[in-house]
N, C-alpha and C positions, 0 to 999 in steps of 0.2 A: 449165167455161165460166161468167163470171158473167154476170147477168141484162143483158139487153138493154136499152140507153137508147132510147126512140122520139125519133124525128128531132124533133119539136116540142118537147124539153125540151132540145134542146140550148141548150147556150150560144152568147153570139156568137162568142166564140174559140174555140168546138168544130168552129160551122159554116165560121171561119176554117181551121183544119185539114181537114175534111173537103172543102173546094173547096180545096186544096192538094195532098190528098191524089189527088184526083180526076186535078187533070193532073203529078202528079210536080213538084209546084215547093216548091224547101223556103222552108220559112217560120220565120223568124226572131222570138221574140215579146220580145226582150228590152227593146223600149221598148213593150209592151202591158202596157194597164193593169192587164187579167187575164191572168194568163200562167198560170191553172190551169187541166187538161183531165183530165176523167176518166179514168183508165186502162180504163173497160168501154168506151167511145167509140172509143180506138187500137184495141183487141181486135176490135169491131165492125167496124172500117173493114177490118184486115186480114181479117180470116174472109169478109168480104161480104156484112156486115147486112145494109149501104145501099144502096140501088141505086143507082148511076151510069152516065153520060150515053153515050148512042151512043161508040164512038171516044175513050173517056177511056184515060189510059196512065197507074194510079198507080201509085204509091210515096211511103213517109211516110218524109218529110225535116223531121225539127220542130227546132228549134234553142232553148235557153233557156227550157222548157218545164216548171212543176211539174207533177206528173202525181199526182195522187191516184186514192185508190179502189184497187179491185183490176184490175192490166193481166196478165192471164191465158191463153193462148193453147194450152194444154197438150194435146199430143195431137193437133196441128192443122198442116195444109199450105198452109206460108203464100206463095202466088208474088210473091211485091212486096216490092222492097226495103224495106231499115228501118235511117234513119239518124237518129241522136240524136243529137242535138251540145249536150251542156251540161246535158243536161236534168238536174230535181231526180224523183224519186221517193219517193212519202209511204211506199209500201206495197213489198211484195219482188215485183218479176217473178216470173211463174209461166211457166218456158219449158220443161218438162218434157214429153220426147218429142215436141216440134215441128218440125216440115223445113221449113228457112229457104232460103230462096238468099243471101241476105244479111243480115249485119247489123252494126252501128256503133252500140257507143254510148261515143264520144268526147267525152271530159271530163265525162260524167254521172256522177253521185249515187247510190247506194242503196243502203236499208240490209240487201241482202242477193241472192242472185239464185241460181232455182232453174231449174236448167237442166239437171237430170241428162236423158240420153238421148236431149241437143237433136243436131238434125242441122243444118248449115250448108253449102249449096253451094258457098261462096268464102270468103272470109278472116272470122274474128270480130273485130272493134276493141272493143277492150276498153283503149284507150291516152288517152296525153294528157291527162292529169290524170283519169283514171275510180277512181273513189272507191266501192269496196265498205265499209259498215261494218259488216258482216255478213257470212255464209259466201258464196264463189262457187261454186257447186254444179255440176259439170261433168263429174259421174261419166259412163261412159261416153257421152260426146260424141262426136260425131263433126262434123270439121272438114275440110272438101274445099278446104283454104287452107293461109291463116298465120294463127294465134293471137298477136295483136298484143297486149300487155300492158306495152308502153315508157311508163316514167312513171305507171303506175296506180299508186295506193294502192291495199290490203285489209288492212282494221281488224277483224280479231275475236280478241285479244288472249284469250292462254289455250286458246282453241281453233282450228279449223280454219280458217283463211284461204281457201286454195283449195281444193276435193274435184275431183281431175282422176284419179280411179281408172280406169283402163284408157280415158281418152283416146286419142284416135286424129284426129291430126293429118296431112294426107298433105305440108302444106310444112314452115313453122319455128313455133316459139315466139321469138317476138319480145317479152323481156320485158327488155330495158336499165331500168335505175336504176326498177326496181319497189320497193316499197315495202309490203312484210308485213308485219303483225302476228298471228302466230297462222302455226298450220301450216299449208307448201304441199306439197299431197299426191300428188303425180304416180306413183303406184304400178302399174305394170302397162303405162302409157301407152306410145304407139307414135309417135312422130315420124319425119315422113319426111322432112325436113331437120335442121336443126342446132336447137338449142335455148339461148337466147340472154339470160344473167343476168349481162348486164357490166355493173358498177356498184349490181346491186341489194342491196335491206338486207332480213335477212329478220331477222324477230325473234321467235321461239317459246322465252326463255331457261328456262322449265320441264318445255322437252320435244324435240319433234325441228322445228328449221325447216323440213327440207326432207324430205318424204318420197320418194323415188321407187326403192324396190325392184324389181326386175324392168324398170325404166324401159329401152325400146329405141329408140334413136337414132341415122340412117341416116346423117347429118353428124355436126358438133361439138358439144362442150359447152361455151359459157364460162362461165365463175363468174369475171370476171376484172377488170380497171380497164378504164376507159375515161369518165370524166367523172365519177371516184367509183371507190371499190374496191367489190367483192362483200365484204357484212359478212353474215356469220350468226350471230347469237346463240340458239345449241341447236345440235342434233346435224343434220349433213346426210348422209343416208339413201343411198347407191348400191349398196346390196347385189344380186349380181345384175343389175345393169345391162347393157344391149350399146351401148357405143357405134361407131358404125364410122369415125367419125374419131379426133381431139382431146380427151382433157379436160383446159380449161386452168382449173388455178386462179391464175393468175402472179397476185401480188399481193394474193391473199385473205386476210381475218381471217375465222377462225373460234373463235370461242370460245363458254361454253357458261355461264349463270349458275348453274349448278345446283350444289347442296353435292357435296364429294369433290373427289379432286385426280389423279384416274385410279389410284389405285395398285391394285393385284392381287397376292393373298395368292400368295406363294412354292411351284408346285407342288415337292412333291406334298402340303405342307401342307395346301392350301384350292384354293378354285378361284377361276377366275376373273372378275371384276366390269367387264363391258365400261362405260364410260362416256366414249364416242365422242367426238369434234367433227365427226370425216367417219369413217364406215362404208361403206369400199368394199370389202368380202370379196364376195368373186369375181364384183367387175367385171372387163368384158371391153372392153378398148380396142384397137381394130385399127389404131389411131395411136398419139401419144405423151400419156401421162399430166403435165402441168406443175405443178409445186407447188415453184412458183420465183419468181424475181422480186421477192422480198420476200412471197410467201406466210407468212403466219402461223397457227399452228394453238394456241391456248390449250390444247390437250387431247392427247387419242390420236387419232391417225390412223390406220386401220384399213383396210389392203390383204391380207389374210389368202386364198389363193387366186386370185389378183388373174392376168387375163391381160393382158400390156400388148404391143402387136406393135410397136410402136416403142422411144422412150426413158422412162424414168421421172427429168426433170430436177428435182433437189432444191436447186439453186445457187439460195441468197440468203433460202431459207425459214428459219424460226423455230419449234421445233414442239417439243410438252411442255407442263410443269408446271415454271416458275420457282420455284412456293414450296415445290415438296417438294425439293426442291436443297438447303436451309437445313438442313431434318433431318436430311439424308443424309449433308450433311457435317460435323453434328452426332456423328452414331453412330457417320462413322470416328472421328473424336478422340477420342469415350470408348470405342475399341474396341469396336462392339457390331455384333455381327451383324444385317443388317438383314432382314425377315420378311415387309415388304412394300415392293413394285419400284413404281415409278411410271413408265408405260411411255408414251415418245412417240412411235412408230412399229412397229405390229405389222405386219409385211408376212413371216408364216410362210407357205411356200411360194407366193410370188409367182410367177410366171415374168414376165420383161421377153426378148423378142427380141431389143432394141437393147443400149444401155448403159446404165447410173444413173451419171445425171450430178451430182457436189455441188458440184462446184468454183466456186467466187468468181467473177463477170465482172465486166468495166469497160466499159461500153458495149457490150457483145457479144466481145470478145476474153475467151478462158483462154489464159492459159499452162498451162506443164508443171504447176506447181503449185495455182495458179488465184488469186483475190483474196482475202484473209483478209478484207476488208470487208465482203465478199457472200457469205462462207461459211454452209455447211449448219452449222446450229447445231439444238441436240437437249437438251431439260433431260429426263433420266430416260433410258430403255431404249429402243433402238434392233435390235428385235427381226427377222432375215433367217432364221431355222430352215427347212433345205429350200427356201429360195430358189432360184430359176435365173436365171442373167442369161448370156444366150447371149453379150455383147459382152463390153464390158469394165465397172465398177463403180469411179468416181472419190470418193475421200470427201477428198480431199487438203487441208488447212487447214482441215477439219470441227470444229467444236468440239460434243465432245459431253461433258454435264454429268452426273456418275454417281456422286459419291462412293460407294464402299461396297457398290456392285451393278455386273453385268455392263452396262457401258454400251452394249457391241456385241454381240449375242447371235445368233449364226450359225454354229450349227451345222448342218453338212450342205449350206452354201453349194454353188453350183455357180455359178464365173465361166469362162466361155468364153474371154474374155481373160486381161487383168491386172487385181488389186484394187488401186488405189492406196489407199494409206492416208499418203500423203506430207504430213509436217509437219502431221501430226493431233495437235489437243490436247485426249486423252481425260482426265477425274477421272473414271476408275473401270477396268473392264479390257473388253478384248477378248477374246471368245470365238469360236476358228474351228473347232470341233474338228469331227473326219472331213468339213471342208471340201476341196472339191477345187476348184482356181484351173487355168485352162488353160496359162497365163502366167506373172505373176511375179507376187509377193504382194510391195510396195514399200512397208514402214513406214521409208523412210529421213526421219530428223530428227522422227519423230513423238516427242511427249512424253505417257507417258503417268504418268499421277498417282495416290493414293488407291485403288489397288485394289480389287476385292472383297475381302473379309471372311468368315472361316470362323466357326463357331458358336463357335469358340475362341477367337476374337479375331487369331487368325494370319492372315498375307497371304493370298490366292490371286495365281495368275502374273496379271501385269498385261495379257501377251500369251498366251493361252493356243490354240496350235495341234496339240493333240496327233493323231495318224494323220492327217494331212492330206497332201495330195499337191499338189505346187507344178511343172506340168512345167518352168517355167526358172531363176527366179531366187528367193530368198529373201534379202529385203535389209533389214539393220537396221542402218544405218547411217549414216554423215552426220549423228550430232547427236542419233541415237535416243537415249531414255534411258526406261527402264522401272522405276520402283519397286519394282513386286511382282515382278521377270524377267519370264523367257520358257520357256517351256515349248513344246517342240517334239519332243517323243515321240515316236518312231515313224513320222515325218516323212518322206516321199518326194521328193525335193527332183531335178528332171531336170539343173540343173547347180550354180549357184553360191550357197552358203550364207554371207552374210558380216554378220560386228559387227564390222565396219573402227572404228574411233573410238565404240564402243555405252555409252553409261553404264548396269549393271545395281544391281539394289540402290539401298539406302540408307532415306533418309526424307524424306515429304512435306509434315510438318512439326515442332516438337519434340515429342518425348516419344512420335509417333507409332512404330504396329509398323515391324520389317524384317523381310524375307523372308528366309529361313533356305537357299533353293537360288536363285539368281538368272538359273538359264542350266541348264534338266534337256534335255539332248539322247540322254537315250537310245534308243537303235537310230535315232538320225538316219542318213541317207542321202544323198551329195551326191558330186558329182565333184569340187568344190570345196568348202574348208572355210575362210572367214577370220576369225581367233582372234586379234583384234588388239586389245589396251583400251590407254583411257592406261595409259602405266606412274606415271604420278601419282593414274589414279582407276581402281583395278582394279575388279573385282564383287567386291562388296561382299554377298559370301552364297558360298556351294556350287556352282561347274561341276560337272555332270554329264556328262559323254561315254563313260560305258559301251557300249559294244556298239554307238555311233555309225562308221558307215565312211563313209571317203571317199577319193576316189584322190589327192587332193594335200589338205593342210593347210597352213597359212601360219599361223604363231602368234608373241608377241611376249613379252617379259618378262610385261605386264599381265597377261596370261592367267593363269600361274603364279605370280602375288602374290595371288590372287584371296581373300579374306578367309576365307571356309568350305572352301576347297582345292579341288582337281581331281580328282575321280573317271575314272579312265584305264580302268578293266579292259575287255577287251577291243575298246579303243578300237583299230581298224585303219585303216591309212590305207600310199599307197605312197610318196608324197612328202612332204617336209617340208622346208619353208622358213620360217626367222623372219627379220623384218623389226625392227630390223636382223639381221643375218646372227648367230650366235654359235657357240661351239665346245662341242665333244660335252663338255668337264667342264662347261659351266654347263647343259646341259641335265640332265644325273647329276645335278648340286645341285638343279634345278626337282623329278626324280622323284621324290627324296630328301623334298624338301620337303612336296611334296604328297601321299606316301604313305610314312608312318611305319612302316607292316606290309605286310612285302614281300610281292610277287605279283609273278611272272614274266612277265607278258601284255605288260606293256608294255615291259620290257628287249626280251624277244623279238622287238617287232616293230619297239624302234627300233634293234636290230642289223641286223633285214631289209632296212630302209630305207637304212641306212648299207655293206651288202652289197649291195643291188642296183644303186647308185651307185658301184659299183666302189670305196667306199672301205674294205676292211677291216680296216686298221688303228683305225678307229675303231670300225668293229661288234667288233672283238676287246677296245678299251675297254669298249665297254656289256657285252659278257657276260663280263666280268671283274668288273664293276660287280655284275652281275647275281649272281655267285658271295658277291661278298663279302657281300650284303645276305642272300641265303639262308646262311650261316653263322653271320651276324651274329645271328640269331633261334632258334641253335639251344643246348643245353645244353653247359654249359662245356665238356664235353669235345670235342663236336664245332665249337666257338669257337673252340678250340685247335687240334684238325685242320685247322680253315678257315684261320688265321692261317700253319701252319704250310706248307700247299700253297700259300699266297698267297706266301709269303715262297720258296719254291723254286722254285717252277714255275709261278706265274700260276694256277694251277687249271689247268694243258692248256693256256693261251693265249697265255705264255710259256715257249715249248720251251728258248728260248736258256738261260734260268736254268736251267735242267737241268745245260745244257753244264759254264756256270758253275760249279754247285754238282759234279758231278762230276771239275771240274777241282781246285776248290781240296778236293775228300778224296784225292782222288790227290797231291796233294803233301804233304797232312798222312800221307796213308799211306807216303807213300814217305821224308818224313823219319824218321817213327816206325820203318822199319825201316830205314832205312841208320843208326839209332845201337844197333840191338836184335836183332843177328844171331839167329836160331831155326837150332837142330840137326833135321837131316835125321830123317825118320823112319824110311826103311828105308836102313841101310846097306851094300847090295847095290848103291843107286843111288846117282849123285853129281853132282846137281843143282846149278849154278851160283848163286849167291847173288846175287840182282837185286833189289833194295828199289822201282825204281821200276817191273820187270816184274812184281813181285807186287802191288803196290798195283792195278795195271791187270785182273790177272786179279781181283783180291779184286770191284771193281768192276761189269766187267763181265760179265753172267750168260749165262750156254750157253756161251761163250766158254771153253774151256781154253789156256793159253799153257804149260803145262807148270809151272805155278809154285805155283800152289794146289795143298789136298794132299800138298804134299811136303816141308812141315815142320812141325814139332810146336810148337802154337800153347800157348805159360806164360804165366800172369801175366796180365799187363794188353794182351799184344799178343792173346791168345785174345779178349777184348772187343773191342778195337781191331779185329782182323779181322771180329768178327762187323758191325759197325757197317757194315764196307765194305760186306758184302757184301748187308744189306739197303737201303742208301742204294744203291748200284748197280742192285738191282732195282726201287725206286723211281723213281727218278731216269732209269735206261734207260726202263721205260717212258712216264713222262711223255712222256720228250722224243720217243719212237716215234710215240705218239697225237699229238703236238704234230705233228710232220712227216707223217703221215698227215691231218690236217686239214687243211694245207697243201697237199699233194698234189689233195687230192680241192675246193680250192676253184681249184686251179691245172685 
């Protein structure tokens, strides 16, 4: 407490105040000559130095008042209001562990105010032009109000603005178009209303604006526009936060003056160097999170653990590092693997209940696709690892900025619905891998650009999904077009897999890499498969569909023009249709083509297919097909055996040529011996001489007709016969097997 003024040394405007103070009448000094009062004189009056009159009812109401000296009250129970309006202060309030029932000081002055452990029965005013230029000290306060802070200035530049460490607020913080310089510390603090930064400018650019970790909030949060946007220059702090409504940032800039450009050394390289602009790791919002609206974030935005019970709306924000974009798309053009990521959005396992919303509005309307105007834009790494989003997750006309690095990084996603990714324009790739989408994953018309980058200077897939599980649809289609492909591996797909019209491959600019496989679907899985490019712009790299199954495929020429070929083996599938329709020799030409060293997996299974369509005269092409290509590869001599079963008998698949070729040795035999009579060999017996009945028995085997045998084979009919009678055994059985195949498909 400071030393006591005796009532005879007051002033005349002290004793003005103190007969004011006496009956509660406020007193206004701005046309007084002296408008200076001690601060130990206010002190006195509140404590109850002075004694006052039977039936007095004060309260000090002083208006435009400089107040020098030390005004001190610390530790002290004060019952009478306390309203300042305007006043100047030479010296800092000393309001440390004071129980006030009221107090105001609207539109005053000072250059500091020490108010840790003050207690206040009803609202604090701390508004309307109130000008700290010095620290507001309000560590554990307690406030049985509203904390009114609308339109205050606080000046202490470089360091702490406000110290509100475990405040305890039971209504709102009422702090629109505030005005900081220096940190606001709200760490710990408990609000039992909403807390209210619409318009305000906070400015701490060498450290954190806004502190409030652990901050618990019964209502909302705005940081939002409203006669001014929320500007923060430094880092805004929500780590651990509870809010139980709303955090809106619609409309905010936050940016951060500090050197660095967010980027972080590539695990498992190095680790990682957080350098924030908002730090919300595992805040907890029981409503919707907004950072939309023209939200801007100069930096990283950090929801790492993040509980959101509503939506997390990202439509129309701005967020990243614009200057590391230069570099990045520096490193792809000289091929150079990039080592450090500059990340605009870490949100590793988030959970959202609702949906993430990014899509573009016009006045509050999206369409299916949403507005490219007001699209979610993103310079650097757009990090979801272990996210959950119970709805659905719209990024549709998102433009995210990535040369060279995983622009979408989402691994182990978890969408409840559908992910849109509709007419997304990424420069860099998308990473879903062991994502699981409830719904459809819909990259139709997205363009993605500039790949990541291997240490080798080679692509990585520009879509990469590999074990990921899709329960409806997987759509790349309508206009998609992927530079580094698509990689879909092992992919679980519940119905329709389709690159109806897909551009794969190619290059993003000249001189720049190409992707060497443009489409690896191996062990894809789908009921539906659509395999359809232009046939003027096929992929432009290696299909992959080994050990990919699906119960119907739909494929086109573009497919099998594909630049780096088509890998088939055990590619299974039950139906097949191309569009337009073609006939089984241009497909034999596609297999042909696309696989120079035979392998049986795909003859076989597109005779199955052609078999179980009841057509098999055509499955009797493919495994004829299929013979010639396995002969085709083998050593001359069995070349020749191939050539030669092809040329008699189809290999077993043309029984008729059997007929054929037994027909016409039966007339060459039976010519040869109706000009070349042979002498009986035993003449006891005396066997009728039949050129065309011996050629028949020469031919056919087990069969005796009485004719073989029973003449004595010189010369050149001894070869002659023998010729028959192995081309007979040949030839019978062919055509046996041939008609037993028939039988047994009959």
């Amino acid at each position: 407490m400071t030393a006591f003024v005796p009532l005879d040394q007051l002033t005349a405007t002290e004793r003005a105040v103190r007969a004011a103070f006496t009956t509660g009448e406020r007193l206004d000094l701005r046309a007084a000559a002296d408008r200076q009062v001690r601060g130990e004189v206010l002190a006195a009056l509140l404590v109850g130095a002075y004694p006052l009159a039977a039936g007095a009812m004060p309260a000090l109401r002083l208006d435009h008042a400089e107040v020098t000296g030390r005004f001190d009250v610390e530790g002290r129970a004060i019952e009478h209001v306390i309203t300042l309006r305007r006043c100047r202060f030479a010296r800092i309030p000393v309001l440390r562990m004071a129980r006030l029932i009221a107090l105001s000081l609207r539109g005053c002055w000072l250059p500091g105010l020490y108010a840790r452990n003050l207690s206040v029965g009803s609202d604090l005013l701390l508004e309307a032009g109130f000008t700290c230029e010095g620290v507001l000290d309000l560590t554990d306060a307690a406030v049985e109000g509203t904390l009114r802070l609308t339109d205050a200035v606080l000046n202490n530049p470089g360091m702490a603005a406000l110290l509100g460490a475990r405040l305890r607020v039971t209504g709102s913080i009422q702090a629109a178009a505030l005005r900081a310089a220096g940190e606001l510390r709200l760490r710990g603090a408990n609000v039992g209303g909403s807390v209210h930064l619409t318009g305000a400018r906070l400015a701490h650019p060498s450290g954190t604006a806004l502190e409030a970790t652990g901050l618990t909030i019964a209502g909302n949060l705005f940081c939002d526009t409203g006669g001014g946007c929320f500007d923060a220059a430094g880092t805004v702090i929500l780590s651990g936060a509870r809010i139980g409504g709303d955090a809106v940032f619609s409309g905010a800039r936050l940016h951060d003056a500090r050197d660095g450009d967010g980027q972080v050394l590539v695990l498992p390289h190095g680790s990682a160097v957080d350098q924030y602009v908002l730090d919300a790791d595992r805040l907890r919002v029981d409503g919707d999170v907004k950072l939309d609206a023209g939200f801007t974030a100069g930096g990283t935005v950090g929801l790492r653990g993040a509980h959101i019970g509503g939506h997390l709306l990202l439509s129309g924000a701005t967020i990243g590092h614009r200057a590391a974009v230069a570099d990045l798309a520096k490193a792809f053009t000289e091929g150079r693997a990039v080592t450090r990521v500059p990340v605009a959005l870490v949100a590793d396992g988030v959970e959202v209940r609702g949906d993430v919303e990014a899509r573009g509005s016009t006045n509050g309307k999206i369409d299916s696709d949403g507005d490219v105007r007001t699209a979610f834009r993103a310079y650097g790494q757009v990090r979801l690892v272990d996210a959950h989003v119970h709805g659905s997750a719209s990024l549709s006309r998102a433009r995210l900025r990535g040369p060279a690095i995983d622009v979408l990084f989402a691994d182990r996603l978890r969408v409840g619905g559908t992910l849109f990714l509709r007419k997304v324009r990424a420069s860099g790739s998308i990473r879903l891998q062991n994502a699981h989408i409830g719904s459809s994953l819909d990259c139709s018309g997205a363009r993605l650009t500039k790949p990541r980058l291997r240490a080798d200077g080679s692509l990585k897939p520009s879509l990469d999904a590999r074990v990921a599980t899709v329960g409806k649809d997987l759509l790349c289609s309508h206009g998609f077009r992927a530079i580094g492909g698509v990689r879909v591996r092992l992919v679980e797909v519940g119905k329709m897999v389709t690159f109806a019209g897909a551009r794969l491959g190619g290059r993003s600019g000249p001189g720049h890499p190409v992707a060497d496989k443009v489409l690896s679907a191996y062990g894809l899985t789908a009921q539906e498969l659509v395999l359809i490019f232009p046939a003027d712009r096929p992929p432009l790299g290696a299909v992959v569909l080994t050990r990919a199954s699906a119960v119907s495929v739909i494929d086109g020429a573009g497919l099998w023009a594909a630049r780096g070929g088509v890998e088939v083996e055990d590619f299974s599938f039950t139906a097949l249709t191309a569009v337009p329709e073609v006939s089984v020799r241009t497909r034999l030409l596609w297999l042909r083509k696309v696989q120079p060293d035979f392998a049986p997996g795909p003859y076989d299974r597109l005779a199955a297919v052609y078999s179980q369509g009841g057509q098999e005269e055509l499955a009797q092409r493919v495994h004829l097909e299929r013979q010639r290509r396995r002969y085709a590869e083998l050593h001359a001599a069995g070349r020749l055996w191939g050539r030669l079963q092809d040329a008699t008998v189809g290999y077993g698949y043309r029984p008729w040529l059997a007929m054929i070729w037994l027909a016409l040795f039966w007339l060459l035999g039976t010519l040869w011996f109706s000009w070349h009579a042979m002498d009986k060999l035993d003449n006891d017996v005396n066997p009728v001489w039949n050129p065309p009945l011996l050629a028949t028995d020469l031919l056919l085997p087990i069969i005796d007709l009485g004719q073989d045998n029973k003449w004595r084979m010189v010369g050149a009919s001894q070869w002659i016969s023998g010729v028959l009678i192995a081309v007979g055994w040949v030839l019978a059985t062919t055509a046996a097997t041939g008609a037993t195949r028939v039988l047994k498909r009959s």
